[in-house]
C-alpha positions as CSV (number, residue, x, y, z in Angstrom):
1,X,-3.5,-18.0,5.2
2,X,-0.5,-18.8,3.2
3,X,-0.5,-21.8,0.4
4,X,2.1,-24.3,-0.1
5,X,4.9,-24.2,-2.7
6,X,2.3,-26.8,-4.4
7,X,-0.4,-25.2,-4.4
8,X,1.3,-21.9,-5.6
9,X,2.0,-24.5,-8.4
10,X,-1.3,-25.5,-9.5
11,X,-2.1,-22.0,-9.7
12,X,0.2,-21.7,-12.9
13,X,-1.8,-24.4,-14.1
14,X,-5.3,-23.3,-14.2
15,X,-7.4,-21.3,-16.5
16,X,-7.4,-17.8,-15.3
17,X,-9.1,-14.3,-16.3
18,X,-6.9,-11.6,-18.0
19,X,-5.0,-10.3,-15.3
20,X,-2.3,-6.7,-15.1
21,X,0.7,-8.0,-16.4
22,X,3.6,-6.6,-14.5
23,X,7.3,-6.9,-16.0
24,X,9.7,-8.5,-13.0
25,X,13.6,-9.2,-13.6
26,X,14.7,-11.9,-10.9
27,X,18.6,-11.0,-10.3
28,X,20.2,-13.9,-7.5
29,X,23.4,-15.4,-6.4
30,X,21.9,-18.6,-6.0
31,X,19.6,-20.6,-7.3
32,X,15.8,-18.7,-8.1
33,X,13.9,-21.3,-10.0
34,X,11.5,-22.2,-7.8
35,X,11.2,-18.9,-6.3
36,X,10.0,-17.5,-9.8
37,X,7.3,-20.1,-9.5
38,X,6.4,-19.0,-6.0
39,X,6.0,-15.6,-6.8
40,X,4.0,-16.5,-9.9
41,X,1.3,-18.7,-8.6
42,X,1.3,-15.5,-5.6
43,X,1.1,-13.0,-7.5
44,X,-2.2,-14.8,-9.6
45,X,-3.8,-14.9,-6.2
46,X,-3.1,-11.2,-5.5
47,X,-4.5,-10.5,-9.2
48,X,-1.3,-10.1,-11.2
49,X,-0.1,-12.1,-14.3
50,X,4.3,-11.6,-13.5
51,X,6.1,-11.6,-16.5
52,X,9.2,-12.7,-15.3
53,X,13.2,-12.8,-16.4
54,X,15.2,-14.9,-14.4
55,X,18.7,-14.7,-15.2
56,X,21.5,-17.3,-14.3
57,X,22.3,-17.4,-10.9
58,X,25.4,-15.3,-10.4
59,X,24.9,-12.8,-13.2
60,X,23.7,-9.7,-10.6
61,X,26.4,-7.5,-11.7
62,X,27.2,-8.7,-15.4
63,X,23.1,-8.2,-15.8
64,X,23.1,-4.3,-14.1
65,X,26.5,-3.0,-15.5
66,X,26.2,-3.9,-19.0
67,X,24.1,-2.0,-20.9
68,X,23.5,-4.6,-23.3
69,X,22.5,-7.2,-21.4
70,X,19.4,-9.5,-21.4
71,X,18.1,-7.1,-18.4
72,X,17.9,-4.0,-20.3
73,X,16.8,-5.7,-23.3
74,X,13.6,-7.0,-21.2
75,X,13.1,-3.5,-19.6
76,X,11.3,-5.1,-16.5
77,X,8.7,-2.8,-14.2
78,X,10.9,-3.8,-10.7
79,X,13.7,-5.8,-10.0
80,X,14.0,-8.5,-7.4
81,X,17.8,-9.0,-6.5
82,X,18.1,-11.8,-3.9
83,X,21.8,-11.8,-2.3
84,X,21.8,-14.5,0.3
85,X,23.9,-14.7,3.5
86,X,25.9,-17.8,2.5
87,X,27.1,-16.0,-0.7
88,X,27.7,-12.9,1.5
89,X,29.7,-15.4,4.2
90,X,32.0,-16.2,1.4
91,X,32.7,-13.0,0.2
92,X,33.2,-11.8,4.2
93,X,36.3,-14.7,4.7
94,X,38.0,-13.9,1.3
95,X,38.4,-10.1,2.5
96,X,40.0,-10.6,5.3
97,X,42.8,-7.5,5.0
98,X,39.1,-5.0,5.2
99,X,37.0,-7.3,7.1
100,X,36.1,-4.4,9.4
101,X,34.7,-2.4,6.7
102,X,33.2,-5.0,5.1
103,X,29.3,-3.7,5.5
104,X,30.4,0.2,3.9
105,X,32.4,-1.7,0.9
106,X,29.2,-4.2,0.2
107,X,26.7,-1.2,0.6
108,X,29.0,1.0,-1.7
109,X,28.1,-1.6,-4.3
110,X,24.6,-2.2,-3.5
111,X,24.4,1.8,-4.3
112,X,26.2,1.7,-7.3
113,X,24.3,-1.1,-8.8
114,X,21.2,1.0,-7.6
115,X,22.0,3.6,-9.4
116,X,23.1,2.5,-12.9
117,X,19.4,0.8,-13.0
118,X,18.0,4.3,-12.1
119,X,20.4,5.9,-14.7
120,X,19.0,4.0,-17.7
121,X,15.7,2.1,-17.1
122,X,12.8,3.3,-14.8
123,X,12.4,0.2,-12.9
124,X,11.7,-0.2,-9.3
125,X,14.2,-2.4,-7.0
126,X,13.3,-4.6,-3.9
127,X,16.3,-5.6,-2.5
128,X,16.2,-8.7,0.2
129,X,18.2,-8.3,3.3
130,X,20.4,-10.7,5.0
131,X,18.9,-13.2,7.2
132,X,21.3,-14.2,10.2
133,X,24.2,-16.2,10.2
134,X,25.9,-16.6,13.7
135,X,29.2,-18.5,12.7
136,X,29.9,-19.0,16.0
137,X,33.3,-17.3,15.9
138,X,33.5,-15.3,18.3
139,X,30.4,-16.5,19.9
140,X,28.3,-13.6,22.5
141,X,31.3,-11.6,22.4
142,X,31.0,-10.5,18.2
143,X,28.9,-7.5,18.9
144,X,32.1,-6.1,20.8
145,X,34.2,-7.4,17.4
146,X,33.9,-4.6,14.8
147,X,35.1,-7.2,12.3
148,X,33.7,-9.7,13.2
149,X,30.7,-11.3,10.6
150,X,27.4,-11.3,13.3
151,X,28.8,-7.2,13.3
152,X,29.1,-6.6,10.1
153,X,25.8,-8.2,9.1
154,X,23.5,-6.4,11.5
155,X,25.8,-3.4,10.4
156,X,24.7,-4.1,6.6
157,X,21.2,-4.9,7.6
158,X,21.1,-1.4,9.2
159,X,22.7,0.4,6.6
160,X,20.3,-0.7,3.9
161,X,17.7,1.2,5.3
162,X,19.5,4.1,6.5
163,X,21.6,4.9,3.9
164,X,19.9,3.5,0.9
165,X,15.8,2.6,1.3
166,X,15.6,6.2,3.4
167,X,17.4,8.3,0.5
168,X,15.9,6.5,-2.9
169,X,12.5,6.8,-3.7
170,X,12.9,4.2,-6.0
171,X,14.5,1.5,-3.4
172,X,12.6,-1.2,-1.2
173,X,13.6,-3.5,1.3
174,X,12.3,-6.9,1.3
175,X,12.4,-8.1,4.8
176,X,13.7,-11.8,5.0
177,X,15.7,-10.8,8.0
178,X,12.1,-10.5,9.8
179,X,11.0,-13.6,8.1
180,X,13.6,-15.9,9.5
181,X,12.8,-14.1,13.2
182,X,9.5,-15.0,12.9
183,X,9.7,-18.5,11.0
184,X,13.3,-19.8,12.6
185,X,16.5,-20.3,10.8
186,X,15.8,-24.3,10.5
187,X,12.5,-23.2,8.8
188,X,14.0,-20.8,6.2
189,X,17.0,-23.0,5.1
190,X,17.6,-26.3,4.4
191,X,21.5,-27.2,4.4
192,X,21.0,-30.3,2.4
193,X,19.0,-28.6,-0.2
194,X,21.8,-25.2,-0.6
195,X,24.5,-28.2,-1.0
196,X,22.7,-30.1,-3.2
197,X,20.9,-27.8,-5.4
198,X,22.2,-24.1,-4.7
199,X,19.2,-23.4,-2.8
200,X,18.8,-21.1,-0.1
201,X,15.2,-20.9,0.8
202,X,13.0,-23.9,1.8
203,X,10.4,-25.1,0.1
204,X,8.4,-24.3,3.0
205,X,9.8,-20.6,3.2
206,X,9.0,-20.0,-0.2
207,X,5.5,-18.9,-0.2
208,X,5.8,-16.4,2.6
209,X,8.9,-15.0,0.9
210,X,7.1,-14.4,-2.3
211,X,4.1,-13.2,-0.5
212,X,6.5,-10.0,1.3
213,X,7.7,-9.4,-2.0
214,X,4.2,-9.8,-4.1
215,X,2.8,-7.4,-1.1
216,X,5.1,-4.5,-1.9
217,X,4.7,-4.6,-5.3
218,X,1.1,-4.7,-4.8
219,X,0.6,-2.0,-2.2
220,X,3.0,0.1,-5.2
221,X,0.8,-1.0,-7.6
222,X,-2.2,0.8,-5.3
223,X,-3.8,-2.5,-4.3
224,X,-3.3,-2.7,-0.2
225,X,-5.3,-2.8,3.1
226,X,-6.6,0.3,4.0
227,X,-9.5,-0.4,6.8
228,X,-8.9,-2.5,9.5
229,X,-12.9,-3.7,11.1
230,X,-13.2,-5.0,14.4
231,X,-15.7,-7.3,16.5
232,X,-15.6,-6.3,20.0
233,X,-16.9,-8.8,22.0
234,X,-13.7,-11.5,22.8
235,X,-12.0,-9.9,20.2
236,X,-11.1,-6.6,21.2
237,X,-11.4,-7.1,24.9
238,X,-12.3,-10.2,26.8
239,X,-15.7,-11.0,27.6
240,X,-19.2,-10.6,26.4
241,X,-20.2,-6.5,27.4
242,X,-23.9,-6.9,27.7
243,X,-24.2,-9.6,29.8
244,X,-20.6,-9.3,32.0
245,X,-20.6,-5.5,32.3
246,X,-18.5,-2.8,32.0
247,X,-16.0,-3.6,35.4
248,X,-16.3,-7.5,34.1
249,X,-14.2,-7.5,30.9
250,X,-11.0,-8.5,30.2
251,X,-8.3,-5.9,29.3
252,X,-5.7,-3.6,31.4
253,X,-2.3,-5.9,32.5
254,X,-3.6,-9.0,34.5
255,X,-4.0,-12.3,33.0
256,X,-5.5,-12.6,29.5
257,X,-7.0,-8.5,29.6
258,X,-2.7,-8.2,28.9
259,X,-3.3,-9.7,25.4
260,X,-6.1,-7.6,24.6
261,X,-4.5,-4.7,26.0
262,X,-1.5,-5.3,23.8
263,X,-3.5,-6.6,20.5
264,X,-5.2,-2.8,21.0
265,X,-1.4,-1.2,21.2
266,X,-1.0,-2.4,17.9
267,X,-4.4,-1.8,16.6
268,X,-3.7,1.8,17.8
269,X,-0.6,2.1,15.9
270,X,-1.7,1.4,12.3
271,X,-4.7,3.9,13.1
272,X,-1.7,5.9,13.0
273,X,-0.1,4.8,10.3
274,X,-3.3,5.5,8.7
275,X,-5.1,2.3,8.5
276,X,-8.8,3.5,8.7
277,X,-10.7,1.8,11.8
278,X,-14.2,0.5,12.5
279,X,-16.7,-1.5,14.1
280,X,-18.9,-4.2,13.2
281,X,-20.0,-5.5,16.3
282,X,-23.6,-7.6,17.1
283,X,-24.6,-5.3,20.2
284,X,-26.5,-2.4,21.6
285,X,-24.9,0.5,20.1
286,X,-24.9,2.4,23.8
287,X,-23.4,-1.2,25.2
288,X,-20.8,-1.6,22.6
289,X,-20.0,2.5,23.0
290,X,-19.4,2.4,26.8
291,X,-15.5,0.7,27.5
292,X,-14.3,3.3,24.6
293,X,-15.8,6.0,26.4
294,X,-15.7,4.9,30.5
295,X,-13.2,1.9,31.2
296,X,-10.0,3.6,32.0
297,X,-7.6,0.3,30.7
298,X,-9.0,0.8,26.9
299,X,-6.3,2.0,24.7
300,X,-8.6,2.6,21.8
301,X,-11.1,5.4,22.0
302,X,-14.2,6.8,20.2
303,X,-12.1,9.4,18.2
304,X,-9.9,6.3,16.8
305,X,-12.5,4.9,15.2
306,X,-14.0,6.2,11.9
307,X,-17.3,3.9,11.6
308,X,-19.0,2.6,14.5
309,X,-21.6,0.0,13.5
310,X,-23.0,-2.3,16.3
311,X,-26.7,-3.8,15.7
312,X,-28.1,-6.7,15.2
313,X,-28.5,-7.4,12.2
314,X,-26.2,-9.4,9.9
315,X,-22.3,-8.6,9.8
316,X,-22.3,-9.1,6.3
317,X,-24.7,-6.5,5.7
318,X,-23.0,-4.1,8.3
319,X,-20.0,-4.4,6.4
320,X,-21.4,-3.3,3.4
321,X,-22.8,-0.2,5.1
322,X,-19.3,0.6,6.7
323,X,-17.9,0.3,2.7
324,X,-20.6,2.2,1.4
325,X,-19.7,4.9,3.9
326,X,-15.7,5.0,3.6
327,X,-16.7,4.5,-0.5
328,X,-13.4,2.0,-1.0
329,X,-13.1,-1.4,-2.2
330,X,-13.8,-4.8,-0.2
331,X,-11.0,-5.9,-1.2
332,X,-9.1,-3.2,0.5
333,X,-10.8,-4.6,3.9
334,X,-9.5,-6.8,6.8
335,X,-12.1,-8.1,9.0
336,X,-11.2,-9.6,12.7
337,X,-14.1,-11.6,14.6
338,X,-13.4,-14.7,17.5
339,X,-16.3,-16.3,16.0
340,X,-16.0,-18.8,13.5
341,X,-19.5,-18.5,12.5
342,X,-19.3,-14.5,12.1
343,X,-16.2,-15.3,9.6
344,X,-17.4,-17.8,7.6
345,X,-21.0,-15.5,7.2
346,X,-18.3,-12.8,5.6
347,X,-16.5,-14.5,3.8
348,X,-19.6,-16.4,1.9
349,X,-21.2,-13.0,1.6
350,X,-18.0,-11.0,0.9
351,X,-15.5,-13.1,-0.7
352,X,-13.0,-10.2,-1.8
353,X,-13.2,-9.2,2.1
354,X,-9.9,-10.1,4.0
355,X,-11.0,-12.6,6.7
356,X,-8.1,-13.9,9.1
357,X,-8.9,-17.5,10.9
358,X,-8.1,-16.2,14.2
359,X,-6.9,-18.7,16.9
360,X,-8.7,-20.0,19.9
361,X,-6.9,-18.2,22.2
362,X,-6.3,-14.4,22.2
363,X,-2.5,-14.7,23.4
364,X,-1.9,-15.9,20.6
365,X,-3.8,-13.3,18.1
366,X,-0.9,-11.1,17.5
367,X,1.6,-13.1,16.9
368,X,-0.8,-14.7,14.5
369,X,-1.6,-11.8,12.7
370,X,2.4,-10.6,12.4
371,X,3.0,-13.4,10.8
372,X,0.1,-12.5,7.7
373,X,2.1,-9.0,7.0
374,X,-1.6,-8.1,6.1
375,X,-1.0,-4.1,5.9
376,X,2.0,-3.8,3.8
377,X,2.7,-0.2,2.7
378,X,4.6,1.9,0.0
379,X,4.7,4.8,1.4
380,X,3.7,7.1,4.6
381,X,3.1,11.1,4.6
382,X,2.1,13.4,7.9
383,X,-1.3,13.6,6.3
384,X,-2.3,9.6,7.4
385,X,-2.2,10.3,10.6
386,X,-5.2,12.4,10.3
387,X,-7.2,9.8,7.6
388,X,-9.6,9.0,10.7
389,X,-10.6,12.2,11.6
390,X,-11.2,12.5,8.0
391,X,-13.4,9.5,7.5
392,X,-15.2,10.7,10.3
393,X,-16.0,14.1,9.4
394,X,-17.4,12.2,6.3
395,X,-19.8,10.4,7.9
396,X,-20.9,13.4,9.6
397,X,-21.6,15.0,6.5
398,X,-23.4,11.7,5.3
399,X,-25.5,12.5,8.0
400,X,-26.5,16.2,7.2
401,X,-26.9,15.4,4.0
402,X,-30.0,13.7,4.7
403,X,-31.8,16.7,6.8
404,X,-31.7,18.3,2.9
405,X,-34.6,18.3,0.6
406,X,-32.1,19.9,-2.1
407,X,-28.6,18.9,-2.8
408,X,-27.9,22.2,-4.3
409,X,-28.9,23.9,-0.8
410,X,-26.9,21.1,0.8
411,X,-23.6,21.8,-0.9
412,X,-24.0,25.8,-0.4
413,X,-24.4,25.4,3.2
414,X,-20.8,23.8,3.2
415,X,-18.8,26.8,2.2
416,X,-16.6,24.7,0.5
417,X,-12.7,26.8,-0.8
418,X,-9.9,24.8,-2.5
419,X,-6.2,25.8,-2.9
420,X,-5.0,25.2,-6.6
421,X,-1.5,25.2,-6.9
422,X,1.4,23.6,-8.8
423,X,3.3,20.6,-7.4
424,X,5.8,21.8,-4.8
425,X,8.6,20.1,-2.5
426,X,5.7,19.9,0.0
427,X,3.2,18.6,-1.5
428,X,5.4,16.0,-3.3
429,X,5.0,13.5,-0.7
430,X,1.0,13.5,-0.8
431,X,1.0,14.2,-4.5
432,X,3.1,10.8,-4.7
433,X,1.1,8.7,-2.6
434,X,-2.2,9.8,-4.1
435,X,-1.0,8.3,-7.6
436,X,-0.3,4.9,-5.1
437,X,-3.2,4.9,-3.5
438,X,-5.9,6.2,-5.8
439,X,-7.8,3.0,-8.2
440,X,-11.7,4.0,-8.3
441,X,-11.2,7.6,-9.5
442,X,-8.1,7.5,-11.7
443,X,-8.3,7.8,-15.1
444,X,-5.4,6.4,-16.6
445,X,-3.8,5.0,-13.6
446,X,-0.2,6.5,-13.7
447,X,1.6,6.0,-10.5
448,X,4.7,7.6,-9.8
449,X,7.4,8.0,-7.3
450,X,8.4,11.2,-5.2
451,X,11.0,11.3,-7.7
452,X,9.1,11.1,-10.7
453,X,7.2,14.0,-9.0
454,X,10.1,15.9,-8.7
455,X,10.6,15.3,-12.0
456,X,7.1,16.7,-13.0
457,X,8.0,20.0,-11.2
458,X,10.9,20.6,-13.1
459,X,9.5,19.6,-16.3
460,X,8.7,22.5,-19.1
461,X,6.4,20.0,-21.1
462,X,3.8,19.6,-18.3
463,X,1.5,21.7,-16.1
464,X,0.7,20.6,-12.5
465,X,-2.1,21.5,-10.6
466,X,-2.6,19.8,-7.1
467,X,-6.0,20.5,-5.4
468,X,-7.5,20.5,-1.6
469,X,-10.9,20.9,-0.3
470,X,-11.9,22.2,3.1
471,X,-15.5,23.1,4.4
472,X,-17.0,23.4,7.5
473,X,-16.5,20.3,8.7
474,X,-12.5,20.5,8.4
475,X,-10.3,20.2,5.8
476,X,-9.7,17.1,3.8
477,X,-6.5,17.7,2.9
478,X,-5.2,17.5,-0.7
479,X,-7.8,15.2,-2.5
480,X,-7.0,15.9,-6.4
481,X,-4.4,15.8,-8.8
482,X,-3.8,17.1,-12.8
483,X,-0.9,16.2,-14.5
484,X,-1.3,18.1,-18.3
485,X,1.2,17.5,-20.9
486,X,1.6,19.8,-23.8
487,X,1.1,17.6,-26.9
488,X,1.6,20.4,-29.2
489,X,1.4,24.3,-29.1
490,X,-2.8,23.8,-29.4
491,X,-3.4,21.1,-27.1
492,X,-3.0,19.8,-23.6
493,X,-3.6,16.0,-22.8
494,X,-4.4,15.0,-19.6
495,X,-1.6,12.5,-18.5
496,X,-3.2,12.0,-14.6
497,X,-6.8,13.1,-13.3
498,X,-7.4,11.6,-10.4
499,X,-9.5,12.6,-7.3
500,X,-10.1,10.7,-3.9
501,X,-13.5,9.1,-2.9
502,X,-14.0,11.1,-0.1
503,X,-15.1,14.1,-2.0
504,X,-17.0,12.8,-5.0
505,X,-20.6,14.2,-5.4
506,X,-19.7,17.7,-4.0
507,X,-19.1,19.2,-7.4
508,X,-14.7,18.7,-7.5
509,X,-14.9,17.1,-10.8
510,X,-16.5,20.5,-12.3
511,X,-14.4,22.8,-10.5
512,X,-11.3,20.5,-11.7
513,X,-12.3,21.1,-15.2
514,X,-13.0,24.6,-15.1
515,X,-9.3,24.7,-13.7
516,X,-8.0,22.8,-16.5
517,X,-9.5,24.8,-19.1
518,X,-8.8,28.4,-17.5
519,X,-4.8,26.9,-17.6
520,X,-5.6,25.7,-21.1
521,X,-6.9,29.4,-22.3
522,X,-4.3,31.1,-20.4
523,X,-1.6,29.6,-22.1
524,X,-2.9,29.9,-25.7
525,X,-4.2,25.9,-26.1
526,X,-7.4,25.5,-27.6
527,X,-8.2,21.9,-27.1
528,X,-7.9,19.3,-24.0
529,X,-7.7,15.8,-24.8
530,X,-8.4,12.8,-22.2
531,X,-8.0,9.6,-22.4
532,X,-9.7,6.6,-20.2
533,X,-7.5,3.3,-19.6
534,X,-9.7,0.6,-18.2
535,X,-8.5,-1.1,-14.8
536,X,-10.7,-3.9,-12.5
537,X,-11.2,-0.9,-10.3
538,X,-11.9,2.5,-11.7
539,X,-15.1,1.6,-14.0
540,X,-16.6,4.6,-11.9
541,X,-15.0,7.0,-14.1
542,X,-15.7,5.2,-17.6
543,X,-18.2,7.5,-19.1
544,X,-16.3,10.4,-17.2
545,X,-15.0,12.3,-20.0
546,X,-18.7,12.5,-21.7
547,X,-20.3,13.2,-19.0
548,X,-18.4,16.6,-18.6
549,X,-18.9,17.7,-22.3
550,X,-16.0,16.1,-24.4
551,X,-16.6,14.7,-27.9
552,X,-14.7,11.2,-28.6
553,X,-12.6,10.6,-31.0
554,X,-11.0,7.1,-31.8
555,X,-10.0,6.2,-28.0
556,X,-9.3,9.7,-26.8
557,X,-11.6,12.7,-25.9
558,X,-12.0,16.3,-26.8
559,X,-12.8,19.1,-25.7
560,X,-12.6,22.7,-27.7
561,X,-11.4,24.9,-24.5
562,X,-13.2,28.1,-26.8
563,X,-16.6,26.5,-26.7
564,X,-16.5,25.5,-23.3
565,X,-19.3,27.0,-20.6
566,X,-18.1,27.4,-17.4
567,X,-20.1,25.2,-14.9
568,X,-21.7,26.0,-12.0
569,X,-20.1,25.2,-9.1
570,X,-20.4,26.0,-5.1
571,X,-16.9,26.0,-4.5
572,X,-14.6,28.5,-3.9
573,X,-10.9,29.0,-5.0
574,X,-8.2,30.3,-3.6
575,X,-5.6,31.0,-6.2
């Protein structure tokens, strides 16, 4: 799944469409060069054009503590700072009076360069971590040596996340550590290459390097996997169902039924991460039903998947129902299927669909997949842990919707109420990673960190207004959010509308608007302004502003807040 360094390189050279151009500042210790290509030519793949500002290798600090620098002059979106192990080796010998408190005194300045960034730019920072050295010092015995380097590294390692990633909103952690334990040391680095050229990475490395980092700028960017779709049939258990029988596959802790035990443990888990699940599976649905509901060794069960497709008819076409039902993008999709003809049907049919070529033999599937770091993430909330239920209280409603002649009958009979209320320190977190995850309905695309939400609560310039929906089916949770900003003491503009998926065609975008204008009246404005910014993904929302009654003018829309008839809507607030 990864390209070569070379082929990351051709990528530069070809014509490409107009893609998001993202501002990166690439801060090392050694040399970077060829690691601004790789992220580059990885970052074209992923849909990005990185505009990037390497600076001279050694310049971390002169770049972040001076405020006149070349750094703060190029204002950049996120910084990269890559501090590698040998550098860090170096500075660990020539301290040798504090050696034991090496980690706290590096980490002190990892913070502090940290937060002069935060203190006068708004970019992001991905920090790499230390890949392992053993120098062989002490040998086995330097985890009982506080002092000792192997100590202080995993000490460092640790402390990164603890004391830093876990406390700053603002502060990522690109695993190389992880890299190397996956890939090998003699993978990673190349000692003729450091000595010769000053650089750390292999040429080999390179690509999977720039593809962690790429991946969390991405996913913070609001482009990341979100559905995971499985085969079932030798791919989530062993064995063919409808002709071996239920008693006959392969799963539970013998032989190969252990690798399809454990590839389900960790299918189970990013369910609970929230990675949406389904099935796409060429089968008799009752067939393909009965090990989640009977065989006692399956891990995954009926209420962990969302969408449960199994038919006979193409999987291309399956998929497409399964997206049309979970209403988000294909390319937000990772399909799994043993078959090499299923794949290759896919990925002909659905090109922007995520199709891994899964080995032969199912030991060796997860290890496979590890390797892909396919579901990268930006953030997590209590609230993903319930996104299946969700999904499949969707496709319930889906369902009912069709026993209605009338829509308008349809929506009454959901006795549909929505809380509308400010941002708060608890809905910070979901507020946050709506603006991250949100593409299709989003009007201006404004993303913005828990802090930046804090930020927003605090702020006397702007009105909040966060939004849930619940009906009979359950509660969806907080699905909308309004960011207004008073322009001037007659108007509000509308800095961030956006809504999730789930709930579109139920009447939210009205009920949002009578909101906004009943904030508007109350507070002595007497027009709303909105803007639409174009994106590859939110074209839904393009005519949104007209549709709901505002007049355009230039590239912005009005609306006069006095002349404004209250729609009809079947939803019911609680204020």
């Amino acid at each position: 799944m990864y390209k070569t360094f070379s082929e990351l390189k051709k990528e530069l050279r070809r014509e490409i469409p107009q893609l998001k151009k993202i501002k990166i500042a690439l801060l090392g210790d050694t040399a970077t060069q060829f690691l601004n290509i790789a992220l580059r030519g990885t970052a074209v793949n992923d849909g990005f054009d990185f505009e990037i500002f390497e600076a001279d290798f050694g310049q971390i600090s002169r770049q972040i503590l001076d405020p006149t620098s070349e750094y703060y002059e190029f204002n950049p979106d996120y910084t990269i700072i890559f501090e590698s192990t040998h550098k860090l080796l170096s500075q660990y010998y020539k301290s040798y009076d504090s050696q034991a408190i090496f980690a706290e005194q590096k980490i002190s300045y990892i913070e502090d360069l940290y937060r002069t960034i935060q203190s006068r730019t708004k970019s992001r920072v991905i920090y790499c971590n230390f890949p392992g050295i053993d120098n062989q010092v002490f040998g086995n015995f330097a985890g009982k040596i506080e002092s000792s380097f192997v100590f202080q590294l995993n000490k460092l390692n640790y402390l990164l996340s603890a004391q830093i990633a876990m406390h700053h909103d603002n502060f990522f952690i690109a695993d190389l550590l992880s890299i190397q334990n996956k890939w090998g040391r003699d993978f990673m680095f190349s000692p003729s290459i450091y000595v010769n050229t000053e650089m750390v990475l292999s040429l080999d490395a390179l690509p999977i390097v720039a593809h962690h980092i790429t991946g969390i700028i991405s996913s913070l960017e609001g482009k990341f996997k979100k559905c995971l779709i499985l085969d079932l049939d030798n791919t989530t258990w062993g064995g063919i169902i409808g002709d071996d029988g239920l008693e006959k596959i392969q799963i539970g802790s013998l032989g190969i039924g252990k690798a399809f035990t454990e590839f389900q443990y960790w299918i189970k888990a990013l369910q609970r991460r929230g990675v949406i699940l389904a099935v796409c599976s060429k089968n008799d649905e009752d067939k393909a039903r009965e090990p989640f509901e009977k065989h006692p060794d399956m891990v995954l069960k009926m209420e962990d998947i969302a969408v449960f497709v199994a038919n006979w008819d193409n999987k291309a076409d399956n998929i497409r129902k399964i997206q049309s039902i979970l209403n988000i993008g294909f390319d937000s999709i990772v399909f799994l299927d043993d078959n090499p003809f299923e794949r290759n049907i896919v990925r002909e049919n659905l090109p922007e669909v995520c199709v891994p070529e899964l080995p032969e033999d199912p030991a060796g599937y997860l290890e496979y997949l590890y390797g892909l770091n396919l579901f990268e993430t930006a953030s997590f909330s209590e609230n993903d842990a319930e996104r299946t239920k969700q999904y499949q209280v969707e496709a319930q409603r889906a369902v009912d919707l069709d026993s209605f002649t009338n829509v308008e009958d349809f929506l009454k009979s959901m006795n549909m109420t929505s809380d509308v209320k400010a941002f708060d320190s608890f809905s910070k977190p979901r507020v946050s990673q709506l603006t991250q995850r949100s593409n299709q309905f989003n009007l201006r695309t404004v993303r913005y960190a828990e802090q930046d939400v804090d930020l927003l609560i605090k702020s006397d310039d702007h009105y909040t207004l966060s939004f849930t929906l619940k009906d009979k089916y359950g509660d969806n949770g907080l699905i909308c959010v309004i960011v207004l900003e008073k322009k001037s003491p007659e108007t509000l503009f509308i800095d961030t509308w956006l809504m999730s998926c789930r709930v579109l065609k139920r009447g939210m975008e009205d009920f949002t608007l009578n909101t906004i204008v009943e904030t508007a009246k109350k507070n002595g404005y007497q027009y709303v302004v909105g803007e639409y910014l174009p994106t590859a993904k939110n074209q839904m929302v393009r005519d949104h502003y007209e549709r709901l009654g505002f007049s355009a003018k230039e590239d912005q829309w009005i609306l006069n807040v006095n002349e404004y008839q209250t729609k009809e809507v079947f939803i019911n607030p609680n204020l």
